[in-house]
C-alpha positions in Angstrom: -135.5 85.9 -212.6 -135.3 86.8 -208.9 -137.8 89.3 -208.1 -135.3 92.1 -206.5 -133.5 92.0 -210.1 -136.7 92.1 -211.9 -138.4 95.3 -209.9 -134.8 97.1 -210.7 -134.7 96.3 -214.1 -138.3 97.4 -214.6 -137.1 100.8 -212.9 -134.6 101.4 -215.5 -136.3 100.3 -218.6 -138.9 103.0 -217.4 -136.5 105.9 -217.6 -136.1 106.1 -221.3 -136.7 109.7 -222.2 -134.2 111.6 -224.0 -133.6 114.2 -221.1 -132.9 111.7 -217.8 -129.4 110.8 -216.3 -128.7 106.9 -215.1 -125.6 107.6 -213.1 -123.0 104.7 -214.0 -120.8 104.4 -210.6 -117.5 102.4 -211.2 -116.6 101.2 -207.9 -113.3 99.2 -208.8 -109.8 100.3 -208.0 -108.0 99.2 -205.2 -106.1 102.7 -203.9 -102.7 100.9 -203.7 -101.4 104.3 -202.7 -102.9 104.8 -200.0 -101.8 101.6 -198.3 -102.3 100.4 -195.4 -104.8 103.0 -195.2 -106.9 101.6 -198.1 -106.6 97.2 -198.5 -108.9 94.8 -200.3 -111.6 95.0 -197.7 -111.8 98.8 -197.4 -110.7 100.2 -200.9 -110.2 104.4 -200.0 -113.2 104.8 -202.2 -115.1 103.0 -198.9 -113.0 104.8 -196.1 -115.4 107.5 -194.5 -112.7 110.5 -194.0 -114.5 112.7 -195.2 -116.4 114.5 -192.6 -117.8 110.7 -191.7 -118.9 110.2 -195.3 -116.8 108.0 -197.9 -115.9 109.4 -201.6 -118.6 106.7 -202.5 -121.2 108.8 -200.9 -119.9 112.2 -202.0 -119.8 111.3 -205.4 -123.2 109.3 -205.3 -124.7 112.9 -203.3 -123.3 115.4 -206.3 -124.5 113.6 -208.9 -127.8 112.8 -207.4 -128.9 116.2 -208.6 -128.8 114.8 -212.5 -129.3 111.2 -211.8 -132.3 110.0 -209.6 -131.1 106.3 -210.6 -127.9 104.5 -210.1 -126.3 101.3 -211.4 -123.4 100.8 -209.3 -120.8 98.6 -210.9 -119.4 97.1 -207.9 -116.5 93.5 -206.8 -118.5 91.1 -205.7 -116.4 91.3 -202.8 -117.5 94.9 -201.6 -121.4 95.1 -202.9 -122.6 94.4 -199.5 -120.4 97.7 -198.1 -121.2 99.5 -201.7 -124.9 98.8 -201.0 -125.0 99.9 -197.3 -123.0 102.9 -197.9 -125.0 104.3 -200.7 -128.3 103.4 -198.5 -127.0 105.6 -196.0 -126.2 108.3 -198.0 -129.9 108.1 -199.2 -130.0 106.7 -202.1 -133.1 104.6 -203.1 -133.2 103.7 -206.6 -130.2 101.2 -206.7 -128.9 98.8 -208.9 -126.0 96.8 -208.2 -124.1 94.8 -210.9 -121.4 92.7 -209.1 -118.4 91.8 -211.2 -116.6 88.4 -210.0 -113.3 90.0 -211.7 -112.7 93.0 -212.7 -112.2 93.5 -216.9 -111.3 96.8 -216.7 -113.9 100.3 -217.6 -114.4 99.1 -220.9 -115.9 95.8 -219.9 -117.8 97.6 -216.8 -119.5 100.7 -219.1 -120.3 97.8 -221.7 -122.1 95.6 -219.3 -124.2 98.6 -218.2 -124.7 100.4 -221.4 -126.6 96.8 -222.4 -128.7 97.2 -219.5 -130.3 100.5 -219.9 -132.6 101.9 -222.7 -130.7 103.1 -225.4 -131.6 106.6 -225.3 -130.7 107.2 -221.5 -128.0 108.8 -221.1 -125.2 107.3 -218.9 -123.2 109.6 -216.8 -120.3 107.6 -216.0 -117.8 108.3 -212.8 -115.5 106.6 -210.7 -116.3 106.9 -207.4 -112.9 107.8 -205.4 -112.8 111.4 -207.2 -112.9 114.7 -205.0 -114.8 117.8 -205.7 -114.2 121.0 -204.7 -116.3 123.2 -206.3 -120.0 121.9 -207.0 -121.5 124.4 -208.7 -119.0 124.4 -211.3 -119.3 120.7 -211.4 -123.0 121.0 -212.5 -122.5 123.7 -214.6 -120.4 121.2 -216.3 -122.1 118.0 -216.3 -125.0 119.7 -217.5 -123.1 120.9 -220.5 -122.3 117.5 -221.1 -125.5 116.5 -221.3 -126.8 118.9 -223.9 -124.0 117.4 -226.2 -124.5 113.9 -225.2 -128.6 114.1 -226.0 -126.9 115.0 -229.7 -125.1 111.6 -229.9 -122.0 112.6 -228.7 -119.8 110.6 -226.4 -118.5 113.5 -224.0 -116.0 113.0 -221.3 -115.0 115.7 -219.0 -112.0 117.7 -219.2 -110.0 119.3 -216.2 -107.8 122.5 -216.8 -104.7 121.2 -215.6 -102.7 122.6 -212.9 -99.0 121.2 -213.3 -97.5 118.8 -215.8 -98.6 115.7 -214.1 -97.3 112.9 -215.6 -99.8 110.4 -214.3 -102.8 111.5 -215.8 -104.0 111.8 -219.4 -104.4 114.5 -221.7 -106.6 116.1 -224.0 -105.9 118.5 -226.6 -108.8 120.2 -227.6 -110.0 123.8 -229.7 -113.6 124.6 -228.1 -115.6 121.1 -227.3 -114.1 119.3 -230.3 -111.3 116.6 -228.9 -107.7 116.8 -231.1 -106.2 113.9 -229.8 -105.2 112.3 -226.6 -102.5 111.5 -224.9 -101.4 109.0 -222.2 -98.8 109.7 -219.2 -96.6 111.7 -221.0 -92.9 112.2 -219.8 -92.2 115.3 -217.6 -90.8 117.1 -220.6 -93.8 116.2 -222.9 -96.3 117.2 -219.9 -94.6 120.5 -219.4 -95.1 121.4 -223.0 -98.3 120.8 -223.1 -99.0 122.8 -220.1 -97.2 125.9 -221.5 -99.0 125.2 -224.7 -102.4 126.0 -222.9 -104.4 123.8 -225.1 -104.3 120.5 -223.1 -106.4 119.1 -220.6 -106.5 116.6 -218.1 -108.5 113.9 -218.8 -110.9 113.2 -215.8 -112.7 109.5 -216.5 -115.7 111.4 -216.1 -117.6 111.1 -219.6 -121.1 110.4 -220.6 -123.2 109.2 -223.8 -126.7 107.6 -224.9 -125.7 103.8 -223.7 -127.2 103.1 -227.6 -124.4 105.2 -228.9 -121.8 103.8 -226.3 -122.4 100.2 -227.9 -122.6 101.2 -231.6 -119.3 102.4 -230.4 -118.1 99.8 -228.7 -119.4 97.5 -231.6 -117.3 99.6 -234.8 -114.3 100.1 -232.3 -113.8 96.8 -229.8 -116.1 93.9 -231.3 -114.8 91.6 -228.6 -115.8 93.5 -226.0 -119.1 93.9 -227.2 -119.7 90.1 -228.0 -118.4 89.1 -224.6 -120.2 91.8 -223.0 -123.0 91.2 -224.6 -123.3 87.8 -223.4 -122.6 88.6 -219.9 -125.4 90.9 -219.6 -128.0 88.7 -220.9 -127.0 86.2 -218.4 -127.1 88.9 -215.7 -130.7 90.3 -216.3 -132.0 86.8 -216.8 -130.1 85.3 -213.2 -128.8 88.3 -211.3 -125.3 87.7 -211.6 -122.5 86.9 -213.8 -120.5 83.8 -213.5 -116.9 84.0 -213.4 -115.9 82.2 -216.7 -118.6 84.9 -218.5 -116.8 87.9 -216.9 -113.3 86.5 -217.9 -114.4 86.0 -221.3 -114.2 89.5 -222.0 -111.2 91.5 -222.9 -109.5 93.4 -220.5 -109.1 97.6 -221.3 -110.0 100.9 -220.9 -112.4 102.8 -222.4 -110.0 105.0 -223.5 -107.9 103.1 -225.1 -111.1 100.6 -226.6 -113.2 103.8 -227.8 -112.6 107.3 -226.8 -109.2 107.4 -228.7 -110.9 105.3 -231.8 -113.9 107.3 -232.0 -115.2 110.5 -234.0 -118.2 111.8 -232.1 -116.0 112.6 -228.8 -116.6 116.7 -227.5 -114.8 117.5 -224.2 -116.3 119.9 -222.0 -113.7 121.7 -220.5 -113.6 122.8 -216.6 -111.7 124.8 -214.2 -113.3 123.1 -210.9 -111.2 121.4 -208.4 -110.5 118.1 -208.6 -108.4 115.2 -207.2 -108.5 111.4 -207.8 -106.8 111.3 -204.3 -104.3 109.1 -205.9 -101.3 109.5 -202.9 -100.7 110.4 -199.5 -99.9 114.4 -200.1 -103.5 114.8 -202.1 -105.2 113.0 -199.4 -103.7 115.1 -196.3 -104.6 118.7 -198.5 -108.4 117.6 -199.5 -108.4 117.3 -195.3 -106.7 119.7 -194.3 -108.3 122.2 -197.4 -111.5 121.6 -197.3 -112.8 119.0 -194.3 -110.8 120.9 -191.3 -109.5 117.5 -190.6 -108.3 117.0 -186.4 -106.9 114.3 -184.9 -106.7 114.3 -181.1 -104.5 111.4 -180.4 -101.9 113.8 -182.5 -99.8 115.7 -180.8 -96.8 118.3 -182.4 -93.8 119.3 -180.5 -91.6 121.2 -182.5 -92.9 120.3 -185.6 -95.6 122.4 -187.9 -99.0 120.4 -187.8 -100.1 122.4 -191.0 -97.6 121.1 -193.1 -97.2 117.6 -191.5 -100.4 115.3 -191.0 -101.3 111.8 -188.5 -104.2 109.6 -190.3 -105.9 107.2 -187.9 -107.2 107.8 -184.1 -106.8 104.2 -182.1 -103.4 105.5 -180.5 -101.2 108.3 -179.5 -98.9 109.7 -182.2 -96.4 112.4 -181.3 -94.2 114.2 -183.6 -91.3 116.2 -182.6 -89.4 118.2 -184.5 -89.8 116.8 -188.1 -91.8 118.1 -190.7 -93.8 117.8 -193.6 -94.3 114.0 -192.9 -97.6 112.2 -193.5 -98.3 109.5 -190.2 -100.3 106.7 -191.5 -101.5 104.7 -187.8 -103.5 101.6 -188.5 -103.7 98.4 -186.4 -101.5 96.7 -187.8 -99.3 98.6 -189.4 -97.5 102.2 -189.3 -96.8 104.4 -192.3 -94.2 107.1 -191.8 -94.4 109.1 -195.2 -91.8 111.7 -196.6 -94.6 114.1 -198.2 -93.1 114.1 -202.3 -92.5 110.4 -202.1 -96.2 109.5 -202.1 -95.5 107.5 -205.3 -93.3 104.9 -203.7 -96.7 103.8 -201.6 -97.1 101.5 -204.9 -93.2 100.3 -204.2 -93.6 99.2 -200.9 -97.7 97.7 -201.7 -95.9 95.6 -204.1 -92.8 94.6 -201.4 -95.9 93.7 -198.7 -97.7 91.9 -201.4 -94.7 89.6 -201.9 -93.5 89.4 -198.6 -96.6 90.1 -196.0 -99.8 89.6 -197.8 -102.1 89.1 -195.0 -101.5 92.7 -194.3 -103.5 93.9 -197.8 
């Protein structure tokens, strides 16, 4: 075993007490979205808009509070940026686990719920998500943990602010979970707003990684088997080989547990959140709460509070059109419509067929 993996294993397998935090960062997802802005080398999890720092680091920073260790579960392809990033932020006690495919969150939590001590609790977030409000974000997760030390698996649930049809739901009466629901229809999602006992269902969840696999064991045997297998190979080499990660079944959590199980509470939460999962969420968490300025962006005519330019190498000038997100990259130029953000995965898919040197 190569001594870097050895010293990190022997960091987590000291941190089994019933009361610490390993923070599970998933760093997968590719922010087709927010193309050309966010491509295969610089995923918008990686892109450091944020007052300099990445949604990488901020999320890596807030958690830090609860979590003095992290095991970032990382494409092989970005670990080196994943690893310099998090360095920079300051963390020190750093695990990577580098996927040569990505299997979906299921396969990811399994791989490092089978590298931790049983009874350490894994708080488990993606790491493109945007918080507003910190202090009700602890206040949260550290409800979470109280329930998760009882052998629950909790995951975190967001009081939702329109019927969104893209995220999932939750319906819930105090911590205990009714049922979930995927992507409902606008109708469906409206109902359930006006119904007042539905939530948003972050991806932000946590549990004893022991509990997490005798769940993962009753509810997607598959997954654990493959995952199993993976993960021996891992902490005995350092890495996974390709056929081992493809070997596992590809799906959520969600869908492979959470909705299965019995022993899920949701912690309900009125703090701000986005997954920044467009254009018109990226330009208000700038313009809301980072003071965003561009100076090679000039308005003539046109309202730069309710229109936005994204990238500095040249000039942009807008006159007398509004409410328009200006995406200026090297090679390419984005000229948004804000309330069409969603067709970003239209034209990623039209540039993937017909230009795909540009992802």
């Amino acid at each position: 075993m190569p001594a870097p993996v050895k010293w990190a294993l022997e960091i987590l397998f000291n941190i089994s007490s019933l009361n610490t935090m390993l923070h599970v960062l998933l760093c997968g997802g590719s922010g087709t979205r927010l193309w050309p802005l966010s491509n295969k080398q610089t995923p918008k999890q990686l892109l450091p808009l944020f007052d300099g720092q990445s949604l990488l680091q901020l999320t890596w920073v807030r958690n830090s509070t609860f979590c003095e260790h992290v095991m970032a579960v990382v494409n092989e392809q970005q670990s080196e940026m994943v690893s310099k990033q998090l360095g920079e932020a300051g963390a020190q006690h750093v695990q990577m686990m580098e996927e040569p495919v990505g299997r979906n969150t299921a396969a990811a939590i399994a791989l490092a719920a089978f590298s931790a001590p049983p009874e350490t609790i894994l708080l488990i977030t993606p790491a493109d998500h945007l918080i507003g409000t910190p202090d009700l974000y602890a206040e949260t997760i550290k409800k979470a943990g109280e329930l998760a030390t009882e052998g629950h698996l909790v995951t975190i649930g967001l009081q939702p602010a329109y019927p969104e049809t893209g995220y999932g739901y939750i319906q819930y009466t105090g911590y205990d979970v009714v049922r979930f629901t995927e992507k409902p229809n606008k109708v469906t999602a409206e109902a359930m707003l006006q119904s007042g006992d539905y939530l948003w269902n972050s991806g932000i969840f946590c549990g004893k990684a022991g509990v997490l696999l005798q769940q993962l064991l009753e509810h997607a045997p598959e997954i654990y088997a493959a995952a199993a297998e993976a993960a021996l190979i891992w902490r005995e080499t350092g890495s996974i080989p390709l056929a081992a990660m493809e070997a596992i079944p590809s799906d959520s959590i969600d869908y492979a547990v959470l909705e299965k199980s019995n022993i899920v509470k949701v912690v309900p939460s009125a703090m701000q959140w986005s997954d920044v999962g467009g254009y018109e969420a990226l330009a208000e968490a700038l313009a809301s709460h980072y003071r965003y300025s561009n100076h090679q962006a000039v308005f003539i005519e046109s309202d730069p509070v309710n229109s936005m330019v994204i990238g500095k190498d040249k000039l942009v000038a807008l006159v007398g059109v509004e409410n328009v997100v200006v995406v200026n990259t090297p090679e390419v130029l984005l000229i948004l419509q804000k309330g069409k953000g969603q067709e970003v995965k239209q034209l990623h898919q039209w540039v993937k067929e017909n230009r795909p040197e540009l992802l």
